[in-house]
DOVO-993214 format. One record per residue (C-alpha): residue in three letters; x negated, y negated, z; residue number from 0. Coordinates in nm, 2 decimals. Layout:
! DOVO-993214
+--------+--------+--------+--------+-----+
! residu !      X !      Y !      Z ! num !
+--------+--------+--------+--------+-----+
!    ALA !      X !      Y !      Z ! NUM !
...
+--------+--------+--------+--------+-----+
***
This chain:
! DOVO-993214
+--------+--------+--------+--------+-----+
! residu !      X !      Y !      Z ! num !
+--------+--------+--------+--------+-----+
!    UNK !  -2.39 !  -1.00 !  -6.51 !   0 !
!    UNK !  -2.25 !  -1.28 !  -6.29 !   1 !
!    UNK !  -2.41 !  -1.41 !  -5.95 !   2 !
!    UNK !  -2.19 !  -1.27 !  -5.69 !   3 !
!    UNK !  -2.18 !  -1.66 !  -5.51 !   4 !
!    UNK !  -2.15 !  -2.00 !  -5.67 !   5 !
!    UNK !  -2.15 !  -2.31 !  -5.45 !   6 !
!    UNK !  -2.01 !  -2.64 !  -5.58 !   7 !
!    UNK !  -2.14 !  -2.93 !  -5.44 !   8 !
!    UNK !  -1.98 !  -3.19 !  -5.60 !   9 !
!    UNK !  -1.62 !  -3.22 !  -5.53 !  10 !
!    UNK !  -1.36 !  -3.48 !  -5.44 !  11 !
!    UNK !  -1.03 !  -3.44 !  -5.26 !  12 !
!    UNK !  -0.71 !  -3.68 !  -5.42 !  13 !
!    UNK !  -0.94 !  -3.73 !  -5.76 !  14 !
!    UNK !  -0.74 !  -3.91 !  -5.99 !  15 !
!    UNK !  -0.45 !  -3.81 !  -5.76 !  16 !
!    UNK !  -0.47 !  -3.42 !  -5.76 !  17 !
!    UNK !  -0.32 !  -3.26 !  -5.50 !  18 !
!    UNK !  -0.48 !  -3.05 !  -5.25 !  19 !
!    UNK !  -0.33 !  -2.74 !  -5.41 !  20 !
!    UNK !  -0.48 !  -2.87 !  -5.73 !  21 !
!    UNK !  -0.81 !  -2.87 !  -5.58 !  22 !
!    UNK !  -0.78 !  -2.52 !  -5.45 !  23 !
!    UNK !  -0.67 !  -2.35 !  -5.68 !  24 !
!    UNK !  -0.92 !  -2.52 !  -5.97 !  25 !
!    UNK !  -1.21 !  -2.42 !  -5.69 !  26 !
!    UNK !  -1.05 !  -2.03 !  -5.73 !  27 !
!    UNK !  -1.03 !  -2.06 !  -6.11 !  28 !
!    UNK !  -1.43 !  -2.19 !  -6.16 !  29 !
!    UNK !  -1.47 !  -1.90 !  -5.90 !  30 !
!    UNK !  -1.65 !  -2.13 !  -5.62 !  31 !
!    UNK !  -1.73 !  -1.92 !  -5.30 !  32 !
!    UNK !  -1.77 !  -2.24 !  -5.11 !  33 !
!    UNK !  -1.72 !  -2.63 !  -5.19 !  34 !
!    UNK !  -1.87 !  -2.99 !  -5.06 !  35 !
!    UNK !  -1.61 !  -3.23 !  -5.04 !  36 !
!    UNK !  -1.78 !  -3.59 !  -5.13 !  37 !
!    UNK !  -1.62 !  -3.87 !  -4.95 !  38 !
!    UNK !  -1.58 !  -4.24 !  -5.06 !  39 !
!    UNK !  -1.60 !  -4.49 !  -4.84 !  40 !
!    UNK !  -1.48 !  -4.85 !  -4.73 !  41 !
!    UNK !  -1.70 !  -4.99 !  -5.02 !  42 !
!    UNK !  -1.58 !  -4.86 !  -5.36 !  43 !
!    UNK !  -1.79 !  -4.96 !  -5.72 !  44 !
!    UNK !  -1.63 !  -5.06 !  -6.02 !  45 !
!    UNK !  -1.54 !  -4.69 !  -6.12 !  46 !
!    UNK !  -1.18 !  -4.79 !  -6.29 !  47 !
!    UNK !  -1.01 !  -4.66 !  -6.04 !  48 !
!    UNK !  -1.12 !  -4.27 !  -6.00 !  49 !
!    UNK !  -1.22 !  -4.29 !  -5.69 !  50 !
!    UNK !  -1.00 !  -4.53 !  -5.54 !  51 !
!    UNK !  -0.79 !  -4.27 !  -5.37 !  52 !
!    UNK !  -1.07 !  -4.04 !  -5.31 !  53 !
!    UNK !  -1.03 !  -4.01 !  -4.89 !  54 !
!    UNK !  -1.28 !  -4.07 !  -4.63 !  55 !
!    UNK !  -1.51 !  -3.84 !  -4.43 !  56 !
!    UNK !  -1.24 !  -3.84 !  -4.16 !  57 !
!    UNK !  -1.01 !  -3.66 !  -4.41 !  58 !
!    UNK !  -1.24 !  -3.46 !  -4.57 !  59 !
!    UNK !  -1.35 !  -3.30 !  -4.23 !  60 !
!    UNK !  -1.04 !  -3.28 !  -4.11 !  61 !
!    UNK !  -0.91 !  -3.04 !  -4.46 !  62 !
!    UNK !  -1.24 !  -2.85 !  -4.42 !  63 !
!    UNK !  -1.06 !  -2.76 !  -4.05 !  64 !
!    UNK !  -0.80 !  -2.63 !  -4.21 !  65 !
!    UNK !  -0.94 !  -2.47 !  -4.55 !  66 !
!    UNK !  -1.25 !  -2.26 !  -4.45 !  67 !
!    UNK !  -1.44 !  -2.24 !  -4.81 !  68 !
!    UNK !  -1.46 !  -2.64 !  -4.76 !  69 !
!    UNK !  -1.70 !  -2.80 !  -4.61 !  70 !
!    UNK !  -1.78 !  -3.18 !  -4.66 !  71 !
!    UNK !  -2.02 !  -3.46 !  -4.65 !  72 !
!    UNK !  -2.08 !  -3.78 !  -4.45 !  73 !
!    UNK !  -2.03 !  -4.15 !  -4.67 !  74 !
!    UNK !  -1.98 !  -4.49 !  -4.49 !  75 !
!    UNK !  -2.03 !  -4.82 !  -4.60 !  76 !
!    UNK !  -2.37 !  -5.03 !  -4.46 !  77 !
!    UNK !  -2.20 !  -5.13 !  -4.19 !  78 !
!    UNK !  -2.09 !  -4.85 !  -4.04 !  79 !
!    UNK !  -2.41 !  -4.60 !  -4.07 !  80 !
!    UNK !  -2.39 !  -4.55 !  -3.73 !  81 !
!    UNK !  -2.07 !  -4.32 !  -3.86 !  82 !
!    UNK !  -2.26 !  -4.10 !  -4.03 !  83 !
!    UNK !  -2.46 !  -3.95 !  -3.77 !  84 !
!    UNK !  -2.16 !  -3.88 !  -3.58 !  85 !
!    UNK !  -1.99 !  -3.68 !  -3.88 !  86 !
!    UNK !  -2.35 !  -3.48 !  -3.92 !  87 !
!    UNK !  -2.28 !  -3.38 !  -3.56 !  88 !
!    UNK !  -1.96 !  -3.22 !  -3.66 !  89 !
!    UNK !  -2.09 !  -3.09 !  -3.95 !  90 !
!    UNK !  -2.19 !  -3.26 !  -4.29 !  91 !
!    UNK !  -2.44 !  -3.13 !  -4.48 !  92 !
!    UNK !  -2.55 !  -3.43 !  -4.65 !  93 !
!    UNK !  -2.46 !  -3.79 !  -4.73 !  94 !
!    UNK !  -2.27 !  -3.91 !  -5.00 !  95 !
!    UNK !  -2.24 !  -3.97 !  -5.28 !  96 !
!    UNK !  -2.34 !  -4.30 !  -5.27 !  97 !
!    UNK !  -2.21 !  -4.48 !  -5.55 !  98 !
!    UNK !  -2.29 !  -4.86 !  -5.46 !  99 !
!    UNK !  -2.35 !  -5.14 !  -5.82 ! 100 !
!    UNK !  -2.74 !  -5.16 !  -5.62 ! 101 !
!    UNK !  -3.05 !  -5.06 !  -5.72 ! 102 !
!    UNK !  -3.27 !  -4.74 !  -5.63 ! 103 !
!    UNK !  -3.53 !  -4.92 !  -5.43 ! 104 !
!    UNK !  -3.24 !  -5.19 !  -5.22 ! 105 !
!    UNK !  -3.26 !  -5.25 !  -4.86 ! 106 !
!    UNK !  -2.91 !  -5.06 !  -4.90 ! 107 !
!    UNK !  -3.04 !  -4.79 !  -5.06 ! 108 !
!    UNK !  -3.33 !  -4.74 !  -4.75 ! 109 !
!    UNK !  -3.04 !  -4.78 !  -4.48 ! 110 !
!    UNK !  -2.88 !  -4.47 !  -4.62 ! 111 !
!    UNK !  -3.27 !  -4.30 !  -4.63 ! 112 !
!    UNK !  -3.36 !  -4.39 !  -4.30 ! 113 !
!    UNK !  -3.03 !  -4.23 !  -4.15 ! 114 !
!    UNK !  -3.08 !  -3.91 !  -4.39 ! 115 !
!    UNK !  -3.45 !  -3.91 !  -4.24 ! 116 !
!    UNK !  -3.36 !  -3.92 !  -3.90 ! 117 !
!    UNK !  -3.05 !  -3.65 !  -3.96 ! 118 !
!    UNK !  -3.27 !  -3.45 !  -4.17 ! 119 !
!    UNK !  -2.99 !  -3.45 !  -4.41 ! 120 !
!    UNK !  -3.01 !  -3.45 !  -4.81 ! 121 !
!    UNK !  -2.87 !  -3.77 !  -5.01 ! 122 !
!    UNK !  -2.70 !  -3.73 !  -5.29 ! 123 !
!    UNK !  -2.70 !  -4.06 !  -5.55 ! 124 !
!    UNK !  -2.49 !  -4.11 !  -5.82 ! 125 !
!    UNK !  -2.68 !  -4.31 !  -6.10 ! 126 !
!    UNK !  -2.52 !  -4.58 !  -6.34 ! 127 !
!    UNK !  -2.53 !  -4.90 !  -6.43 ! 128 !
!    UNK !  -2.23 !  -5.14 !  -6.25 ! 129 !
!    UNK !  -2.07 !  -4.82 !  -6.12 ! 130 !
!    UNK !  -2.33 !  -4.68 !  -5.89 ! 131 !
!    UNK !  -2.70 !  -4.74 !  -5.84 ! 132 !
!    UNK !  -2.83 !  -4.88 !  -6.12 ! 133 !
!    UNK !  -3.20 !  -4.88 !  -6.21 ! 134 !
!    UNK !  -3.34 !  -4.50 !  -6.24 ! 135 !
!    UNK !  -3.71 !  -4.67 !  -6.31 ! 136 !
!    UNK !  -3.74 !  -4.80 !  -5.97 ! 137 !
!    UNK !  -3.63 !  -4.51 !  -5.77 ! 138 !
!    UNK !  -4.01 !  -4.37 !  -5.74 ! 139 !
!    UNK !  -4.05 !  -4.63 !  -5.52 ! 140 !
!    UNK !  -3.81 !  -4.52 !  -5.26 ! 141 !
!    UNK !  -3.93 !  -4.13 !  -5.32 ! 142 !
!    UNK !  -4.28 !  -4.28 !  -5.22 ! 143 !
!    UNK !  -4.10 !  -4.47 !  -4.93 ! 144 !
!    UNK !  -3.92 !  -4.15 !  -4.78 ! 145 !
!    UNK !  -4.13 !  -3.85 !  -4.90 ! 146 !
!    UNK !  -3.93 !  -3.66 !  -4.59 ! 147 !
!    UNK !  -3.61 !  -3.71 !  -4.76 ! 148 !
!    UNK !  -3.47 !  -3.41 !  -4.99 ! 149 !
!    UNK !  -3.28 !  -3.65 !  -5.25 ! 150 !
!    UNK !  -3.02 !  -3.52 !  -5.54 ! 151 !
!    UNK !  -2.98 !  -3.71 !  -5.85 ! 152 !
!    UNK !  -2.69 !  -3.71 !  -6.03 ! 153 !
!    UNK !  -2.46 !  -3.89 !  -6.30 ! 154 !
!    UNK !  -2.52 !  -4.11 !  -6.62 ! 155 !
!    UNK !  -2.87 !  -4.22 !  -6.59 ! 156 !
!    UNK !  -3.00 !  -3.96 !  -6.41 ! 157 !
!    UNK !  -2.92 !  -3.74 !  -6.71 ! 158 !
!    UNK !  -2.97 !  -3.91 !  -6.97 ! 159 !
!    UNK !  -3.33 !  -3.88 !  -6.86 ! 160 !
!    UNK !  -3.37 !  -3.52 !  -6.89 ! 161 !
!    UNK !  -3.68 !  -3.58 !  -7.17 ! 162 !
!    UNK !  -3.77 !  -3.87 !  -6.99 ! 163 !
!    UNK !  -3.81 !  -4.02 !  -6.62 ! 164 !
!    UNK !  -3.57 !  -3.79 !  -6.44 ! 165 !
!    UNK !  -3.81 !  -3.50 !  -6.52 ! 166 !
!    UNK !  -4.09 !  -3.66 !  -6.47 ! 167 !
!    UNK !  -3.98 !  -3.76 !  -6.11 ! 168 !
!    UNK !  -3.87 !  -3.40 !  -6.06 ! 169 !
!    UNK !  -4.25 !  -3.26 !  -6.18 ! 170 !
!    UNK !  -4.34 !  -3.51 !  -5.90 ! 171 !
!    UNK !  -4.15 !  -3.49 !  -5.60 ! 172 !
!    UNK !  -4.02 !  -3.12 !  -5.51 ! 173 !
!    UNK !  -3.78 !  -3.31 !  -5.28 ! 174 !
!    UNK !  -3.62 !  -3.43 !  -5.55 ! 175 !
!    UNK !  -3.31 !  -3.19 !  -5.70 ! 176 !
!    UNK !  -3.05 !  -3.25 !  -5.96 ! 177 !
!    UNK !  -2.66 !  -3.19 !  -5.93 ! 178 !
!    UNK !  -2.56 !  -3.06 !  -6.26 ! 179 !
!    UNK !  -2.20 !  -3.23 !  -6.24 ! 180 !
!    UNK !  -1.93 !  -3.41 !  -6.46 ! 181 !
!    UNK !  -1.98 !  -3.47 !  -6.81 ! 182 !
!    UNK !  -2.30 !  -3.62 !  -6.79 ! 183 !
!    UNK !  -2.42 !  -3.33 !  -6.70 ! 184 !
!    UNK !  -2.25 !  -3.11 !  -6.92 ! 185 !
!    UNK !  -2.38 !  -3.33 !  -7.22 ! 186 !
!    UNK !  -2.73 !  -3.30 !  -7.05 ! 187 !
!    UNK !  -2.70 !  -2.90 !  -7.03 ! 188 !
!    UNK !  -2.59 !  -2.90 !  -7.46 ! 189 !
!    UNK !  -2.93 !  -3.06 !  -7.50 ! 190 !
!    UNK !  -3.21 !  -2.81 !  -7.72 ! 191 !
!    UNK !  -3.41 !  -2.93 !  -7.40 ! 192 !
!    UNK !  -3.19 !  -2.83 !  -7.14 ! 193 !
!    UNK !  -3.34 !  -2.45 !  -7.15 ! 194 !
!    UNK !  -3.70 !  -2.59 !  -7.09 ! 195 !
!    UNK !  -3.58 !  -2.78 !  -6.80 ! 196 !
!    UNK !  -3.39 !  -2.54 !  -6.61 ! 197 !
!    UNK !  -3.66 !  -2.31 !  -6.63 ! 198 !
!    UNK !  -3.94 !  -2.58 !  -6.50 ! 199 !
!    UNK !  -3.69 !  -2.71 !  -6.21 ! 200 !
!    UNK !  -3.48 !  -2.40 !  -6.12 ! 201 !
!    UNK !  -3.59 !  -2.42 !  -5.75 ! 202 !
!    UNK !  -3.44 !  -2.73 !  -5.78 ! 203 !
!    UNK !  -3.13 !  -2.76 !  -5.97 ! 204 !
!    UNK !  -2.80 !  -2.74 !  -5.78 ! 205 !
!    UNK !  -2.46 !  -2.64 !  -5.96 ! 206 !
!    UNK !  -2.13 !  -2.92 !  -5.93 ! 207 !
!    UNK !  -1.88 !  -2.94 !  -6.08 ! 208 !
!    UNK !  -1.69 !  -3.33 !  -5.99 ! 209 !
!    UNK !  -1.37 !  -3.22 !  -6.24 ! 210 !
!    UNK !  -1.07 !  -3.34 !  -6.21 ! 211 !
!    UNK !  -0.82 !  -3.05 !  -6.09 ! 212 !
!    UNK !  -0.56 !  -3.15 !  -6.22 ! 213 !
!    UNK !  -0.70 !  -3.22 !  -6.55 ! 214 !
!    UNK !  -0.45 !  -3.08 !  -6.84 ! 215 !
!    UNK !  -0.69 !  -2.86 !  -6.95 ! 216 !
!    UNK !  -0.84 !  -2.75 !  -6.59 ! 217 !
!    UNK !  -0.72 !  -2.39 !  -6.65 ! 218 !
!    UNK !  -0.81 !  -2.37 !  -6.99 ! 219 !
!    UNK !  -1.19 !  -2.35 !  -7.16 ! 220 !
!    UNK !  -1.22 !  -2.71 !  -7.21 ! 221 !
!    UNK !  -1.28 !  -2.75 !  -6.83 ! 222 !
!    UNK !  -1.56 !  -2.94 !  -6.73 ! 223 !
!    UNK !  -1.70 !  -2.67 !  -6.47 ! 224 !
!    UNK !  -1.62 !  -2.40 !  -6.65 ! 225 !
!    UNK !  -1.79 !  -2.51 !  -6.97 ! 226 !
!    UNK !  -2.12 !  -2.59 !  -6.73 ! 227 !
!    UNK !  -2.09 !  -2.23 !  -6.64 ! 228 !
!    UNK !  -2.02 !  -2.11 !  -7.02 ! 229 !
!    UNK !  -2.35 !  -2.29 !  -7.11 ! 230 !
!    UNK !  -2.58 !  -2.18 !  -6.81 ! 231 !
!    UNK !  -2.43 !  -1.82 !  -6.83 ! 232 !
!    UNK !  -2.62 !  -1.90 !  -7.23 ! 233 !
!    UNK !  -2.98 !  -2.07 !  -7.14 ! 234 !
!    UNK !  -3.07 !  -1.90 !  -6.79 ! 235 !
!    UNK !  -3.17 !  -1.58 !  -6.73 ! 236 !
!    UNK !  -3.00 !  -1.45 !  -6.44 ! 237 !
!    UNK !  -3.27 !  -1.48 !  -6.17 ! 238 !
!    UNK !  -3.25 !  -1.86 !  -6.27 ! 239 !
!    UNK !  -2.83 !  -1.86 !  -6.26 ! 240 !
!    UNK !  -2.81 !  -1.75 !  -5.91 ! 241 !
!    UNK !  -3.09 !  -1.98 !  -5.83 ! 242 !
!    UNK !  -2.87 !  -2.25 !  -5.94 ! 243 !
!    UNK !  -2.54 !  -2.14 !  -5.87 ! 244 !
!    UNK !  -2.60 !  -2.13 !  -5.47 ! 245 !
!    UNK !  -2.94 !  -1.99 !  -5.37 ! 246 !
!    UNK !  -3.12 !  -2.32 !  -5.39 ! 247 !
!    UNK !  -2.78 !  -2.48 !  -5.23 ! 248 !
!    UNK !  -2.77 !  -2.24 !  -4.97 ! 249 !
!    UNK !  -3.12 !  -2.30 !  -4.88 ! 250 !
!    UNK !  -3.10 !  -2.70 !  -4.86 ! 251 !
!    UNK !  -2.79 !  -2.72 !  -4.72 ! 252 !
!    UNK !  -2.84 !  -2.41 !  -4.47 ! 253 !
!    UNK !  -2.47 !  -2.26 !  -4.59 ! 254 !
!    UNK !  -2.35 !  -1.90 !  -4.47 ! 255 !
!    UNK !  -2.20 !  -1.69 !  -4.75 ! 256 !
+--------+--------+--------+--------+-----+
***
């Protein structure tokens, strides 16, 4: 049986220059009910170029007008924080994702916490060396720093850790959720482990899917989301799948289904 919902938190409008039709109709084919639309912003990392044409909040917001199972996020650079707030106002459910070459525990990283304090908004990092913030072992620091913040780990460090410090920071901090997204995560869901940890952190495991849409093989079984889904669908019972496919979302980000 299939949980009659699945929110996707991680998605990008323009990735590696898909269309917005692209993006629609991948979001029907992984069956996603509704759909976060990340933003980049004015600073990019050194990501080889996939998300250099990835829009800004101002265009994300303004194709959530217009496509109602979108809705979108808030990302500026340090300089323009100020920004954020504003696109919170008109509805963001969280910042991000912040993929800045910086560590976990920067003056940076604290500017984005503070404003995600004061919003009462959830952050959502992307974690890898020299294309996004890049030092997992520090980050307890900044979860000591902000324990008010509801932060969302996600990408290449994050988990490669799922035996090591990510869980450990997840036993920890229940503010502290994953975003299983891309193929680090789909690597991290093959793992034996991956069954254990679901089960120990399925109040806090959020489902995303950050794949390409216009991927040659987006519509066939060697897409990225739908692969995530084949796995879950294998290791979780289905209490725990509709946990992660949009209870847990819908609860942190306060989304109507």
């Amino acid at each position: 049986m299939t949980p009659k919902y699945l929110i996707d938190i991680h998605q990008h409008l323009n990735f590696m220059n898909s269309s917005d039709e692209e993006l629609i109709s991948h979001q029907k084919n992984i069956g996603a009910s509704k759909t976060i639309l990340l933003p980049a912003s004015e600073k990019i990392s050194l990501d080889n170029g996939l998300l250099a044409n990835v829009p800004n909040t101002e265009i994300a917001y303004n194709f959530c007008k217009e496509n109602k199972s979108f809705l979108f996020a808030a990302n500026f650079s340090p300089d323009k924080l100020y920004m954020i707030e504003e696109y919170i106002n008109k509805g963001a459910k969280l910042i991000g994702e912040i993929k800045y070459d910086t560590s976990s525990d920067s003056e940076d990283m604290w500017m984005y916490c503070e404003v995600a304090q004061q919003c009462k908004v959830p952050i959502l990092i992307h974690f890898e060396n020299k294309r996004g913030i890049n030092d997992l072992n520090k980050f307890e620091k900044t979860l000591k720093k902000f324990p008010n913040v509801n932060f969302i780990g996600h990408a290449v460090l994050w988990w490669a850790e799922i035996d090591g410090m990510t869980d450990k920071l997840m036993k920890e901090y229940k503010n502290l959720y994953a975003d299983i997204s891309a193929n680090s995560g789909l690597r991290a869901m093959r793992k034996p482990s991956a069954k254990k940890f679901l089960e120990n952190h399925q109040d806090n495991i959020l489902f995303g899917s950050d794949c390409p849409p216009n991927h040659p093989y987006v519509n066939s079984p060697y897409c990225i989301a739908n692969k995530c889904k084949q796995r879950l669908d294998q290791v979780c019972s289905f209490e725990v799948l509709e946990k992660i496919y949009y209870k847990n979302s819908q609860t942190l980000l306060k989304i109507s289904l």
